[in-house]
N, C-alpha and C positions, 0 to 999 in steps of 0.2 A: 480658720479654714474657709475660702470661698468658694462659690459652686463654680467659677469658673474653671477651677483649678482641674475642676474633676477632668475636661478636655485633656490636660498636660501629663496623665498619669502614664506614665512609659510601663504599662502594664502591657502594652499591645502586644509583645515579644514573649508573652507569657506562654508558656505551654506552644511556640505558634506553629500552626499549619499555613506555610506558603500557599500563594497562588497566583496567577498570572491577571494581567490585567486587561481586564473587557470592554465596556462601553460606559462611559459616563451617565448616571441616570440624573437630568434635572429635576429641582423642586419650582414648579410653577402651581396655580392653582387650578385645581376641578372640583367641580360642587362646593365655589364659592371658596372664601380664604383661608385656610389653614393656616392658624395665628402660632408662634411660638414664642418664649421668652414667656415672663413674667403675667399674671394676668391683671387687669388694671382694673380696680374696685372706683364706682362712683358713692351715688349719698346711699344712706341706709336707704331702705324702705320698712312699709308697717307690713309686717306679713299676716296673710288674709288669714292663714288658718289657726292663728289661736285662738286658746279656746274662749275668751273675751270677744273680737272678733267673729266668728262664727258664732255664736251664740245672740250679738247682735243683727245679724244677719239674717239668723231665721226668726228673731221676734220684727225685723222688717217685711219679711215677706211673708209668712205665717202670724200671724201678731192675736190670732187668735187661739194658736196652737201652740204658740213659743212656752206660755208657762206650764204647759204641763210634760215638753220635754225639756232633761237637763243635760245638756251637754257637759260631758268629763274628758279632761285629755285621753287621747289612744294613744300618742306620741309625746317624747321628748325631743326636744333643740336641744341638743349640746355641743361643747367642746373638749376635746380631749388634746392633753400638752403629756406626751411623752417624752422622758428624758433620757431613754437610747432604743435601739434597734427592737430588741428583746421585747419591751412593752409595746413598740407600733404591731409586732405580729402579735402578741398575744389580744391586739383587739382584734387585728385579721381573725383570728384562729374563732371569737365570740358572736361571728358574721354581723358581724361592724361596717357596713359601705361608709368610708371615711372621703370625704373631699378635704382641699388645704385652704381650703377660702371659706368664707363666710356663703349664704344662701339666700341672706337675707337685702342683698348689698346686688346695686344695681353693676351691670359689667362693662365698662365701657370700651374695653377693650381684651377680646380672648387670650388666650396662651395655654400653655402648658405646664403653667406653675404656680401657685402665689406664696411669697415666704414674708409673715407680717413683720413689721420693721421693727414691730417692740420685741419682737423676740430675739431678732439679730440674726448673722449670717451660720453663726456655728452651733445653732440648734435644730433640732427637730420644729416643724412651725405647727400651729393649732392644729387639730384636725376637726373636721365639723361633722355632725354624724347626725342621724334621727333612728331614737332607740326607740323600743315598745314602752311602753308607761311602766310597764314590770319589773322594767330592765336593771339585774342585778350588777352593780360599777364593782368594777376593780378596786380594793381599797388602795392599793400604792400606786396606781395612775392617776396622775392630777385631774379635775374634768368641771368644767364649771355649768352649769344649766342655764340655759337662753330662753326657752321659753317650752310653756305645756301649749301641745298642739292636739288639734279635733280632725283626722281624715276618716270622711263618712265612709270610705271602705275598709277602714280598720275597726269601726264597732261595729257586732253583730247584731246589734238593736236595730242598725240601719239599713239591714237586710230584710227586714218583719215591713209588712205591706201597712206604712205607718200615713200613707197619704202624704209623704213629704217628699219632695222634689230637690235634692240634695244638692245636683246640679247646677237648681237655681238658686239656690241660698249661697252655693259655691261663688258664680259668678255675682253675688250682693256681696260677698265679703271683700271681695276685689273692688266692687266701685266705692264702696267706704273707705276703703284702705288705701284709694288713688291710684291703684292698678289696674285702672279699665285700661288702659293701651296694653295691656300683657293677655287681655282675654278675644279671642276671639270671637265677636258676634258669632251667635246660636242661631241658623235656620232653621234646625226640626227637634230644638231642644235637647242636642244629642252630644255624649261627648264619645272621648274615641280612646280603647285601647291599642297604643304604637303598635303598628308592624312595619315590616321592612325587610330588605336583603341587600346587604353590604358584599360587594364582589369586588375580584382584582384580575387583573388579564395579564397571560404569559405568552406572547405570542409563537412561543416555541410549543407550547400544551394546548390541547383540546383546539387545534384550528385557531388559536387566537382567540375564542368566544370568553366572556365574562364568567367565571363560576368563583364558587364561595370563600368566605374569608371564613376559617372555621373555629368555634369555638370560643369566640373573643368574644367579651362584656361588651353589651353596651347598655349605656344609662342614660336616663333623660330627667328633668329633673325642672319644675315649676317651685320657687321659692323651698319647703322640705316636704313638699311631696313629689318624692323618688321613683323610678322604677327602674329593675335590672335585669337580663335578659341576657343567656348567650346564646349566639349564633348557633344552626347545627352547622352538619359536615357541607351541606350548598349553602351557608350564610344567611338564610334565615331565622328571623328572631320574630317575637310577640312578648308585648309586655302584660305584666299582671293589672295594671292600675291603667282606668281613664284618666284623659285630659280633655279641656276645652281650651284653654290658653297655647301659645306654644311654646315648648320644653326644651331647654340645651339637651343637645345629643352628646354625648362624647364617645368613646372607645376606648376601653381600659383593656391595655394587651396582658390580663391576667386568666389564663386561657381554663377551660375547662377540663380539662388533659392536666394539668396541675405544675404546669412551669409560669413564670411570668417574663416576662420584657421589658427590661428598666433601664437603666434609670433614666427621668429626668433629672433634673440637675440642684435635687434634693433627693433627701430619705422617702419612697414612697416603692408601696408593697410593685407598683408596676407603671408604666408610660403613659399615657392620658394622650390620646387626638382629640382635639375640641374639635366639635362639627357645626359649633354653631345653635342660633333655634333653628324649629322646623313644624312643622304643620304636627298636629294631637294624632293623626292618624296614622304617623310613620315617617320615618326617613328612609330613603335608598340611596347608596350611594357605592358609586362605581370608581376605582381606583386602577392605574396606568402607570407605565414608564414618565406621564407627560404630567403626573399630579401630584401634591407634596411631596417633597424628596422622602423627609422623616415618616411620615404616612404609611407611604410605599416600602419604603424597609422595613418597619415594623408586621404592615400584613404579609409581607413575605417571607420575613423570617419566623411569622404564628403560623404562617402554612406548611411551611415547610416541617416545623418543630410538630405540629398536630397529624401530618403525615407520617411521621417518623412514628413518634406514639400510637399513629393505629397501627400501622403495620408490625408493629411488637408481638400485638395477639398471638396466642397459639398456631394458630390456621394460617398463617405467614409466614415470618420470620423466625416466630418463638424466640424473641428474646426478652432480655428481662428489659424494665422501661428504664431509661434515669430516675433517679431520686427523687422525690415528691419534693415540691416548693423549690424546684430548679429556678436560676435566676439567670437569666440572661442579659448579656445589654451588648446591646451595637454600636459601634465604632466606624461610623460613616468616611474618616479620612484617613484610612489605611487597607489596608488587602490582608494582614493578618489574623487568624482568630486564633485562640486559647480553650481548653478546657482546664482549668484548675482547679475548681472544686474546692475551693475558700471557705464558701457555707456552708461546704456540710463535711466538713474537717480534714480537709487534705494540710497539710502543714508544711512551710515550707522554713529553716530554721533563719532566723528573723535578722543575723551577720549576711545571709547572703541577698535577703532583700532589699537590707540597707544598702549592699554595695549597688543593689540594682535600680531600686527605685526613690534610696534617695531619701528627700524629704518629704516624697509623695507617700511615704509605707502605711503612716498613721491613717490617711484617708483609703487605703487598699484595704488594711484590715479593717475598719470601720463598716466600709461598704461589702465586702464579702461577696468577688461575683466566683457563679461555676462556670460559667460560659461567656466569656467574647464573641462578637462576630463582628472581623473587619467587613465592612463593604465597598473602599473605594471602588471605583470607576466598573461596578457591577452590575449588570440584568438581572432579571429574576432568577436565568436556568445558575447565573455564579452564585449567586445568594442559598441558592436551594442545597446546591453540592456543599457550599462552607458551613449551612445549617445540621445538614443530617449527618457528616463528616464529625463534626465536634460532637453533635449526641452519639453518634454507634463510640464516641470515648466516654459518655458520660456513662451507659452502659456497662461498658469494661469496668468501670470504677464500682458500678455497685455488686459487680462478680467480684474485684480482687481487693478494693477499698485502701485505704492511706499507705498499707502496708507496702503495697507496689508503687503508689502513685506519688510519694515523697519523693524515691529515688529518682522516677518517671520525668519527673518537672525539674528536679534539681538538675538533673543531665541534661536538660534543655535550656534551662536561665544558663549555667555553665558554661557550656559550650557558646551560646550567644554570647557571654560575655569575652572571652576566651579568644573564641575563634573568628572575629573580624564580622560578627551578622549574619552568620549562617546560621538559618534556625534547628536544624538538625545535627549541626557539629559535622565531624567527620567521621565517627561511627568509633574511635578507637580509644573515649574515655570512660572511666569506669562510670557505668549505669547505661553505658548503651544498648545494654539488649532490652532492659524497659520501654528505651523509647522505638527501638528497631520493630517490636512486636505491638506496642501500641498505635504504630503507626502505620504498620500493614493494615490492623485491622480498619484504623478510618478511612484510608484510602481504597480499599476493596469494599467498604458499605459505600461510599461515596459512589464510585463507582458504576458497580449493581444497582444503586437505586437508580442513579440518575440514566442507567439505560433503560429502567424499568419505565421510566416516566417520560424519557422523550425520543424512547426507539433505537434503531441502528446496531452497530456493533457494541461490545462491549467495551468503553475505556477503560485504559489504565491508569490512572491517575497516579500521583507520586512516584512514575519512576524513571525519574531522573534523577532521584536522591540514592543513596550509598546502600538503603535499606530495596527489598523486593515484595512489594503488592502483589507482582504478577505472581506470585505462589500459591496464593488464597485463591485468585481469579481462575489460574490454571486447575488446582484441585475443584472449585464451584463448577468451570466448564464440563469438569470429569465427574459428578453428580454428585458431589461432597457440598451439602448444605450449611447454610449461614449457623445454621445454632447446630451444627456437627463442628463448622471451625469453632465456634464459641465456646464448644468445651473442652476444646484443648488450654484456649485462654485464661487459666487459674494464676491465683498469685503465687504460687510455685516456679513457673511454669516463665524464667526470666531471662533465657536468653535463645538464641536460634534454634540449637540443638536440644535443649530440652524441649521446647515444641515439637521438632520431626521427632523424638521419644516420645512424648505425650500422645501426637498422633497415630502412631504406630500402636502403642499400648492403649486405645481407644477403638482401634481397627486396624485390628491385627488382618483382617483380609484384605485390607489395602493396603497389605505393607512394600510392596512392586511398585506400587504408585505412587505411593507416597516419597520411595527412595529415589524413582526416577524424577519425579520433579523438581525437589529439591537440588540433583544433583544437575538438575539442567539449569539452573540460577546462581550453581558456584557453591549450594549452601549443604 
């Protein structure tokens, strides 16, 4: 199985919600190159902080104090070699910050991946981690130890007013170790904990001004000392841990709202932008239609997905959120998105995937996404409608669950296949009121939000297709709220008519309004 394959996976058509085509967004550079592909390791280096190393360190520049403290590791170096899916979360779930490279290993060139060659193309590749010295290992995940490490902010001893200047022992473990071009000269002997604000601009929202990317990691990281950080809801961040040297930044789209943004093009819990180093005291950085293509999708589809999640709250919406450990991944060279819900057990029976997918099914089921999101030739305001479009389904799914949503999808691959490319068929094979009802619903959140967020009338979205959104939007107009339609939406509750029953037997004082509407759409 190669990673390249993953591009070819004719999963696009999954579950798909059409859409029309916008404006091309380019991948050029801002705030410097955004590397993708592989990332390219040079020679090892000695890293400064074990505990050999430091320990040498401070009997150089203490040398009268060195014998009577004894430096013990805080941290472990290791790596971890999981042999499926299964064991990479369960180190997620033991809050494990995993990288796929080494830490120790100079970078000659960034990316978004590295997959080590001994391991090969059809494995999971190392993962490199730095535990607490406590840290209790998984007995059936492989993991080998690289080295005991000393960061003077992980013992408490080095908090106690000990006359030692940690800082500077710090920057002696680095000139012994040959890593004085990785330290920044000190002018007031100070080092700095990162801050920073990562924004994105939608020239259709807020005037065109820059506001936040919300909720996404970001880490920065000196040989294995780490720090992590998510953004709030305006994009900024503060890290726990100084630096004096400067630290790669990256951005892991594994949002704080509890969905992630994947894949690269391996197993990994979520997407990685490299940023590069950057100064101990923080990175900013500003994102555009005119900056990393992949970049820009990414923060636009966590904005979008962490706007959906607030707006869930009681005092909103009131609805229930998507399923926790939501996985999404984008699909930059098509217009189609998908909810299917793979990973958290939608089923689809595996004759008709074969017919579908072919000899890509073993890498579908492997990978397990809930959400697609095509982006061909998209702006942000298309990106934002095909992001919260596909969560108001993910939604639905955690109201009605496999029992509606088998049917739901199978009437959708179906008919695709069936009916010449239409992604919604013609309305008249068995399971279309699953998708007739699932499909009102995401075109009416779609919709709604996106008037909510950039003004004007309200669209209609989807209707041009066989099914009618305008029913939701016309009932929403006449004061019928989003989680009053949502609970007619039960998984009983499977085709046109039994909705206009449900709604009636829900509100029975709208029952005039309710019959006139429907009956104004034919239904």
């Amino acid at each position: 199985m190669k990673r390249w394959l993953l591009y070819l996976i004719p999963l696009l058509m999954l579950g798909a919600c059409d859409r029309s085509a916008g404006i091309e967004v380019d991948s050029r550079d801002q705030n410097g190159k955004v590397y993708h592909g592989m990332i390219e390791l040079g020679e090892k280096l000695d890293d400064p902080y074990t505990v050999e190393n430091m320990q040498e360190a401070l009997a150089k520049v203490y040398p009268t104090k060195a014998g009577r403290i004894d430096i013990k590791a805080t941290d472990l170096y290791v790596r971890f070699l999981p042999k499926d899916d299964g064991q990479l979360n369960r180190l997620k779930t033991l809050d494990v910050y995993l990288l796929d490279h080494p830490m120790d290993y100079r970078i000659v060139r960034e990316g978004d991946y590295y997959q080590d060659p001994e391991v090969g193309d059809d494995a999971i590749t190392w993962q490199y981690a730095v535990v607490p010295q406590d840290f209790i290992f998984p007995e059936d995940i492989r993991y080998e130890l690289l080295d005991e490490c000393f960061i003077a902010e992980h013992d408490p001893a080095t908090r106690a007013d000990d006359g030692i200047d940690w800082t500077r022992v710090e920057e002696e473990a680095y000139r012994l170790t040959g890593n004085e071009d990785l330290w920044i000269p000190r002018t007031k002997g100070e080092s700095h904990a990162p801050a920073g604000r990562i924004t994105i601009e939608d020239p259709l929202f807020s005037g065109g001004k820059p506001f936040g990317v919300a909720g996404v990691k970001v880490v920065c990281n000196i040989f294995v000392k780490i720090a992590t950080a998510y953004t709030d809801r305006d994009g900024y961040y503060q890290m726990g841990k100084s630096f004096s040297g400067e630290p790669r930044y990256r951005l892991v789209f594994q949002n704080s709202k509890g969905f992630n943004i994947g894949i690269n093009l391996i197993i990994i819990p979520a997407s990685v932008s490299t940023l590069g180093k950057g100064s101990p005291e923080g990175m900013d950085v500003n994102i555009d239609a005119d900056s990393d293509g992949a970049l820009f999708r990414r923060c636009a589809v966590n904005n979008a997905a962490y706007d959906y999640y607030s707006r869930c709250k009681d005092s909103d919406l009131d609805l229930p959120e998507p399923p926790k450990d939501l996985r999404i991944w984008i699909f930059p060279d098509i217009s189609s998105s998908s909810t299917s819900m793979l990973h958290h057990g939608a089923f689809l029976s595996e004759d008709l995937l074969q017919e579908y997918l072919g000899k890509y099914l073993m890498i579908v089921q492997i990978f397990l996404p809930d959400i697609t999101v095509g982006t061909k030739a998209m702006r942000y305001e298309g990106i934002y409608r095909m992001t919260v479009h596909e969560l108001a389904h993910a939604s639905h799914y955690t109201q009605v669950g496999d029992k509606y949503w088998n049917p739901y999808i199978r009437y959708v691959i179906k008919s695709f296949i069936t009916e010449g490319g239409e992604p919604y068929g013609s309305g008249i094979a068995s399971g279309s009121g699953y998708c007739e009802l699932g499909e009102m619903w995401g075109y009416f959140v779609e919709s709604t939000l996106y008037k909510d967020r950039y003004g004007g009338d309200l669209p209609i979205y989807g209707n041009r297709f066989w099914f009618k959104p305008d029913i939701f939007s016309h009932l929403y107009d006449r004061g019928v709220s989003h989680k009053e339609i949502f609970r007619a939406l039960t998984s009983d509750v499977t085709t046109i008519d039994d909705l206009k029953d449900k709604l009636i037997s829900l509100y029975p004082g709208s029952e005039e309004l309710i019959e006139e509407i429907f009956q104004a759409y034919g239904k």
